[in-house]
Every structure is written in structure tokens, then in C-alpha cells.
N, C-alpha and C positions, 0 to 999 in steps of 0.2 A: 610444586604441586598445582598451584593456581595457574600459572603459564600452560601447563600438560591439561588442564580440564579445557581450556578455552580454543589451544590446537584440537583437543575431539572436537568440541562444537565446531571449529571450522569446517571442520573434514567429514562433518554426524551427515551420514548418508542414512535412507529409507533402509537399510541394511540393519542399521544400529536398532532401530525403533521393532523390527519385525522382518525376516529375509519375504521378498516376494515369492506368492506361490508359483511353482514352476510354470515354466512358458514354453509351448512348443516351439521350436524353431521352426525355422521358412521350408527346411527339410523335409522334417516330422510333418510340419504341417502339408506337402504335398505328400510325402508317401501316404498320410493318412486317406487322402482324397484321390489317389491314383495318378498325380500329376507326377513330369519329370520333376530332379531335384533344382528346381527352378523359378525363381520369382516370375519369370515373364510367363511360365505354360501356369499359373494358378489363377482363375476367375478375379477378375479387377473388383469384383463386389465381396469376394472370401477374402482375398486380401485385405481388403477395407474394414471390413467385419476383424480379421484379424490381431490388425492393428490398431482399432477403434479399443478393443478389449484388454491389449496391454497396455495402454495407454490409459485406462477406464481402471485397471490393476496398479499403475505405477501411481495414480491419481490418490487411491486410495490408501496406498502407505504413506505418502507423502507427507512433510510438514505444509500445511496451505497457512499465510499469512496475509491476511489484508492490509497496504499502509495506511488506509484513512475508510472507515465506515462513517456515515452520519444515523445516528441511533434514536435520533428524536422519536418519539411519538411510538416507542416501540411497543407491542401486540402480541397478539396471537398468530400473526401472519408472519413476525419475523423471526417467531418461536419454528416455525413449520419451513419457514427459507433458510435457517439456520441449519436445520436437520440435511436438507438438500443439498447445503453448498460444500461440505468437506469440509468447511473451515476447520484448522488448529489455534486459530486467531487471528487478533483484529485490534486494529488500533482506532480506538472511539471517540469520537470528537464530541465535546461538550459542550453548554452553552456560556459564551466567555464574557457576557456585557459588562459585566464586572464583580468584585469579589464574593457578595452577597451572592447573587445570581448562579455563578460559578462552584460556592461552596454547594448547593444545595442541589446540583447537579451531579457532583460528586457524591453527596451522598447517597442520591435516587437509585446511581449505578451501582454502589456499595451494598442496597440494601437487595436491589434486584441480585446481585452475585449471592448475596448469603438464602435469597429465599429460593435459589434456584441452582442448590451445592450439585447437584446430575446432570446439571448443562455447562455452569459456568466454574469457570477459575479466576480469580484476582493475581491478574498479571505484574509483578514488578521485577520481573527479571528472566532472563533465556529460560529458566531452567523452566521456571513455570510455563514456559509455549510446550515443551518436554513431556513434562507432567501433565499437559491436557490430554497432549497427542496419544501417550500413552492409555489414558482411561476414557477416552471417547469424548471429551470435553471440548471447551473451547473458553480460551484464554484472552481476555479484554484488559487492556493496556489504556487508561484513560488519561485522555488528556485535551488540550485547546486549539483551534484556530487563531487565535488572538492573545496577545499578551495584556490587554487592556484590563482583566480581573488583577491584575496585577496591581490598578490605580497607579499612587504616588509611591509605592513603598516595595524596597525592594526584600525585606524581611516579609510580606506576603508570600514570596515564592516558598519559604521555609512553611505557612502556612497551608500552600495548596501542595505544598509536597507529602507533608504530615497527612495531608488529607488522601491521598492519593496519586495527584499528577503525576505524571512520567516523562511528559513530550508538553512541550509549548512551540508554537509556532509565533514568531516573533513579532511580525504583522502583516496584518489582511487586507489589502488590494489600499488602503485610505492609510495617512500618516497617523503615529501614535506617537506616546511618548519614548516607545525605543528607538525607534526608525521610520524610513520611508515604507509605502505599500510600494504592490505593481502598477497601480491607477494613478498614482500620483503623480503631478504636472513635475515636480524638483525630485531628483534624484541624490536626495542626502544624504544617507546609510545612516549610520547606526550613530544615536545618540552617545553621547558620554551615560547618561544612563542606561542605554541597552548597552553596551560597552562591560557596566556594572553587571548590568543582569545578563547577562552570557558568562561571567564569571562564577558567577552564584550558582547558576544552574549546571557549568560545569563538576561543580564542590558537592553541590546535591545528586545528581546522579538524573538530572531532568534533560529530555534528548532536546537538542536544536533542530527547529523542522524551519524551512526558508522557502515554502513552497509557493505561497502567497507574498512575498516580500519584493521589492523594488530593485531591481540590477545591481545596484550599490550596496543597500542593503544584503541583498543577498553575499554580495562579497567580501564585506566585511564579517556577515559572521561566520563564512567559512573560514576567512583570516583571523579572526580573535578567540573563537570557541580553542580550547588544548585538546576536546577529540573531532570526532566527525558529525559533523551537523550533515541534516540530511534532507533530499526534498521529498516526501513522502504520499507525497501526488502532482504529479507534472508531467511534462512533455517536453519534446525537442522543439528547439530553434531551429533547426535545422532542416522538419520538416511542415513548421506549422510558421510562416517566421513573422517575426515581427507581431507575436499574440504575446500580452503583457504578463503571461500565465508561465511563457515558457522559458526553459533556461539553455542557454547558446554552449556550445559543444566547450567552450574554457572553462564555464562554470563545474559542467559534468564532471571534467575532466578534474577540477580542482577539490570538487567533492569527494570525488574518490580514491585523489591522491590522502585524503585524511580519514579514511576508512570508512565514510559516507554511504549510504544507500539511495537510489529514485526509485521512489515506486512510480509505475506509468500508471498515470490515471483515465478511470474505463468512461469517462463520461465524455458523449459522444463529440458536441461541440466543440469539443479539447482536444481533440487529437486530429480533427477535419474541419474544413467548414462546410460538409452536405453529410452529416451525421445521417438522414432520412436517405438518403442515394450512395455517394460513391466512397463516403468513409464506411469502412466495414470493418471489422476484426482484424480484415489481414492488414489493415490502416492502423492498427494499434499494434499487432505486433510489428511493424515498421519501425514505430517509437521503439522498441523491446530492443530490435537490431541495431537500432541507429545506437543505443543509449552504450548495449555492449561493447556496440565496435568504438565507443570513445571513452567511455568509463572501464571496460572490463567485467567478465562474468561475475565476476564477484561481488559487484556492487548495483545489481540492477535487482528490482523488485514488480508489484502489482500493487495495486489500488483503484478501489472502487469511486469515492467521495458521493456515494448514493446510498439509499436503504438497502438493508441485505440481499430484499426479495425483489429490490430494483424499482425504478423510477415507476415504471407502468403502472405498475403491481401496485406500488405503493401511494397509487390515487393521483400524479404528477397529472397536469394539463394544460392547455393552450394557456387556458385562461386564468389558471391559477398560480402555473409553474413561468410560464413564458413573458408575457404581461407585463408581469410586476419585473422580472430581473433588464428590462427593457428601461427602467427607469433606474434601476439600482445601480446597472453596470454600463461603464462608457462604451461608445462604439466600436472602441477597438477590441472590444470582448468579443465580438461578434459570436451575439446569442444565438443560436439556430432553433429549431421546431422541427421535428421532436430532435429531443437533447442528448437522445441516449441511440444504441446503434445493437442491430439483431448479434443474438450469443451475447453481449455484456452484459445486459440488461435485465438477466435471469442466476436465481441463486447459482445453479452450474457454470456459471461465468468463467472462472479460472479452470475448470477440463477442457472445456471449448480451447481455452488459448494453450494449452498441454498440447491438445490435439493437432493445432496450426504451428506452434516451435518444433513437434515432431516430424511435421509435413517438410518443414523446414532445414532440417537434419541436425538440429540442439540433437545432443547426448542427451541420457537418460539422467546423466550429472545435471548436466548444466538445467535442464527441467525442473529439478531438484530444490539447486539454487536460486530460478529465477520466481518459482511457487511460493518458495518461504526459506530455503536455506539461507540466502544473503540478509534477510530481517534476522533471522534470529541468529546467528552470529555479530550484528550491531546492537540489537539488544545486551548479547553476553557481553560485548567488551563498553557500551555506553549505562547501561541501571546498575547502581549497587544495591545489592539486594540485601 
């Protein structure tokens, strides 16, 4: 029985959730207009309009899942980019300095879910992404950047589990006591305690995220983790190379030979270095292509790692946003100005890029799958719920 519910989830197309309302065909659609039955005699601007709105239709039954939202400082503004983005959910990064810190982030987002039962669901397993999509909700998955809330002890993960987490990401650009970051000068991978703790967290039902982790790092916990640890905001080596953020087409590959998911992450400087000029959307879905044609449709995703309603929006600037990460981050980060890149950077984010894999000629499937089908069949087979 359990085997037969997890093939649906692989296979739960927009179909299951709700059939799409009918769609004129390319036919229908010139008899309607007097044209032959012919895409080339139909107006390049009806045509556009045409496809603009099935594509605005298939958007709208679809599972949309974010891999990495940053939710700090959330409003009334993220209440309202919420409503805009389609989302079915999101995975919420927390504040992780350590386990005091940590716990009472968890519960802020616990308590925002219960005083806001018409928007939110408490995500701990596929079904719940399901259950949102169904009643027009949106399903939050919380979890860390950093295993450092962790401290010394690896019976804390039993407690931020109890608490809520779901996903930890093992470490963040600087060495911890699991492992190495991406920034770091020694490439040492995974400590005999992260070692530990990728076991524990396999036992608990808590995902392995390696998005921020160190080369070695990273490889080890694709090799030690017994499911698929996943990178949940990243990009290609292969088109970005040598950026300490990105993971090289082996990794990919090894990711998703373990049933791993990438989400490609929308933030601008990460996926180009002229975010402000020549990286553009079709620059990110580049990543999207690259990530397929080495991972397979199956296992590629989206991610933000920004506020809902986006950097702009959400008060980012020179001198606030830019400035400081100039001193935070080595120079092989290379920071750019502005950080984020037109279409990402707006709640609508993920239609925009529906619109560009259509242009592109992705199936209606494979659209499906890269929105949110491939999270949330790693969800169903990584959370015990």
C-alpha cells in the first residue's frame, strides 16, 4: 500500500488536483479568428496571448514549491506577495546561530501558522504540500541554513525536530563542527560528528540540504546520508565556474543518482556575474537546462533564497544589502549590484520561468515537475510524517 501511494506522488500530475479547463486548440483557435488551420497564418501577438494564458492556466493548477524562501522580518507585504505568487509552498529558512536562537524561531513560525489557519499549513510531510494545494493554502516546511543550533550535542537534533525542523543544511560557506563550508581555505568534508549527525537525521526524518557546503563536504554527504540529500538552492559549475556556491555536473549527477533534488536558485549574482545587464531569466533557466540534461527531469527544482515579494520590494539596497556582504563574503563570491535580475525578483517569479521552459519546448509534464513535482515527491519519500 505504501509503495502504491508514493508511485501516485511520483506520477500526481495537475490532473489529480483538478483536470485543467478546456483549451482551445491552435485549430479552434484560428477557425475561431478566420485564419487557415495554421500556426504560421495566426497574428504573432494572438498567438502570444494564446499561449501566454495556457500557460497562466497550467500555472494555476499546478503544485508551485519554493526550495529555500528567507522569511525574516515577515509583514503585511509578504502576506500580499504570498496571495500573488501561486505558491503551494516553501521551504523557510530560519535563524540558526544557535539552539536558543533557533528554538524560538521555530516557534514564531509555529505560532504565525496556527494564527493564520486560511493561509498557512504546517508542512511535515508530501501530503501536507497536497492538502494546501487543495484548499488554497500554502504549506511551510521549516527548517536551517546552518547546523550550528545544533552546538555540541547531537540529541539536539531530536530536539529541533520535536520542535518542528525538517531540513538542515549542514554548513554555511565557514567551517563548523560537521564539516567544511564553500569559503573555506581546507577542503575537509564531514567531520566524524557530522558523520554522526547525517545519521541521526537520516533516523529522524530531517532532509540533508549541501547547498552552502564545501566540495568535500558536499560529497561526503551525498555518500553517507542512506537517502537523497539535496541542494536546495544552487547552480551549475558548468555555467558559472569556479563560484564556490556552485556544484560541478559529478555532484549533480551523484545527487540524483540518490533521489536528490537542485532547486536553481533565483538570486541574481548566482547564476551570472552582470545580474543588472546580460544575466537575465533566460540565464537562469540555462541552469534549469544544464541541471536536466545532467541530473535528469526528475530531480531539478526552483528557489528563491530571497523574500517572497523579492529583494526590491522588500527594502534591499546599495548600501544596506551590497556594502555589508562585501565584507562578509570572499571575493570569489563575486557580489554584484543589483543582486537580483528582472521576472525573479517579483512574487510572479516562477510563471515567468513556466513561460520561458514553454518557449523552450518542456512538456506540460516536465513544467509540472520542475514548479514543484520533483520537491514534493522528495519530500514524500525523505519526511516521516
Amino acid at each position: 500500500m505504501e509503495k502504491n501511494r508514493r508511485n501516485l506522488i511520483k506520477t500526481l500530475s495537475i490532473g489529480t488536483l483538478g483536470a485543467l479547463l478546456p483549451i482551445q486548440s491552435i485549430g479552434a483557435l484560428s477557425s475561431t479568428f478566420g485564419f487557415a488551420d495554421s500556426k504560421k497564418n495566426i497574428p504573432p501577438k494572438l498567438m502570444e496571448n494564446f499561449k501566454n494564458n495556457k500557460i497562466e492556466e497550467l500555472y494555476n493548477k499546478a503544485i508551485v514549491i519554493d526550495g529555500l524562501v528567507i522569511p525574516r522580518g515577515w509583514n503585511e507585504a509578504s502576506f500580499k506577495a504570498l496571495e500573488k505568487s501561486g505558491y503551494t509552498g516553501f521551504s523557510a529558512s530560519l535563524d540558526s546561530r544557535n539552539l536558543k536562537t533557533a528554538m524560538a524561531s521555530l516557534a514564531e513560525w509555529r505560532d504565525r501558522i496556527d494564527d493564520h489557519p486560511e493561509t498557512f499549513i504546517y508542512a511535515t510531510s508530501g501530503d501536507d504540500f497536497i492538502r494546501a494545494k487543495k484548499e488554497n493554502k500554502t504549506a511551510v516546511l521549516m527548517g536551517f541554513q546552518n547546523a550550528t543550533m545544533m552546538e555540541k550535542s547531537i540529541d539536539n537534533l531530536d530536539t529541533l525536530y520535536n520542535a518542528g525542523t525538517r531540513w538542515i543544511q549542514l554548513s554555511y560557506n565557514q567551517r563548523n563542527l560537521l564539516g567544511d563550508g564553500c569559503t573555506e581555505r581546507t577542503n575537509a568534508g564531514l567531520s566524524n560528528f557530522g558523520i554522526e549527525a547525517v545519521e541521526r537525521m537520516n533516523e529522524l526524518g530531517i532532509i540533508i540540504d549541501l547547498s552552502h557546503c564545501g566540495r568535500q563536504t558536499t560529497n561526503d554527504g551525498i555518500k553517507f546520508s542512506k537517502t537523497g540529500a539535496c541542494f536546495n538552492h544552487s547552480m551549475c559549475d558548468a555555467l558559472y565556474k569556479d563560484h564556490p556556491r556552485a556544484k560541478t555536473d559529478e555532484q549533480i549527477k551523484a545527487m540524483a543518482d540518490k533521489g536528490g533534488v537542485m532547486g536553481i536558485i533565483c538570486l541574481g549574482y548566482m547564476i551570472g556575474p552582470d545580474p543588472g545587464g546580460k544575466t537575465t531569466i533566460e540565464t537562469y533557466v540555462d541552469h534549469i537546462d544544464h541541471a536536466v540534461k545532467i541530473a535528469g527531469i526528475d530531480h531539478v527544482g526552483v528557489a528563491a533564497d530571497f523574500a517572497i515579494q523579492g529583494m526590491e520590494a522588500n527594502g534591499a539596497t546599495r548600501e544596506n544589502w551590497y556594502v555589508p556582504r562585501l565584507t562578509r563574503f570572499p571575493p570569489s563570491y563575486q557580489v554584484r549590484w543589483p543582486a537580483w535580475i528582472q521576472g525573479l525578483d517579483e512574487p510572479e517569479r516562477y510563471l515567468n520561468v513556466a513561460k520561458v521552459l514553454d518557449k523552450r519546448g518542456y512538456s506540460t509534464g516536465d513544467i509540472e515537475k520542475i514548479l514543484g513535482q520533483n520537491w514534493l515527491r522528495y519530500f514524500d519519500e525523505n519526511l516521516k510524517p
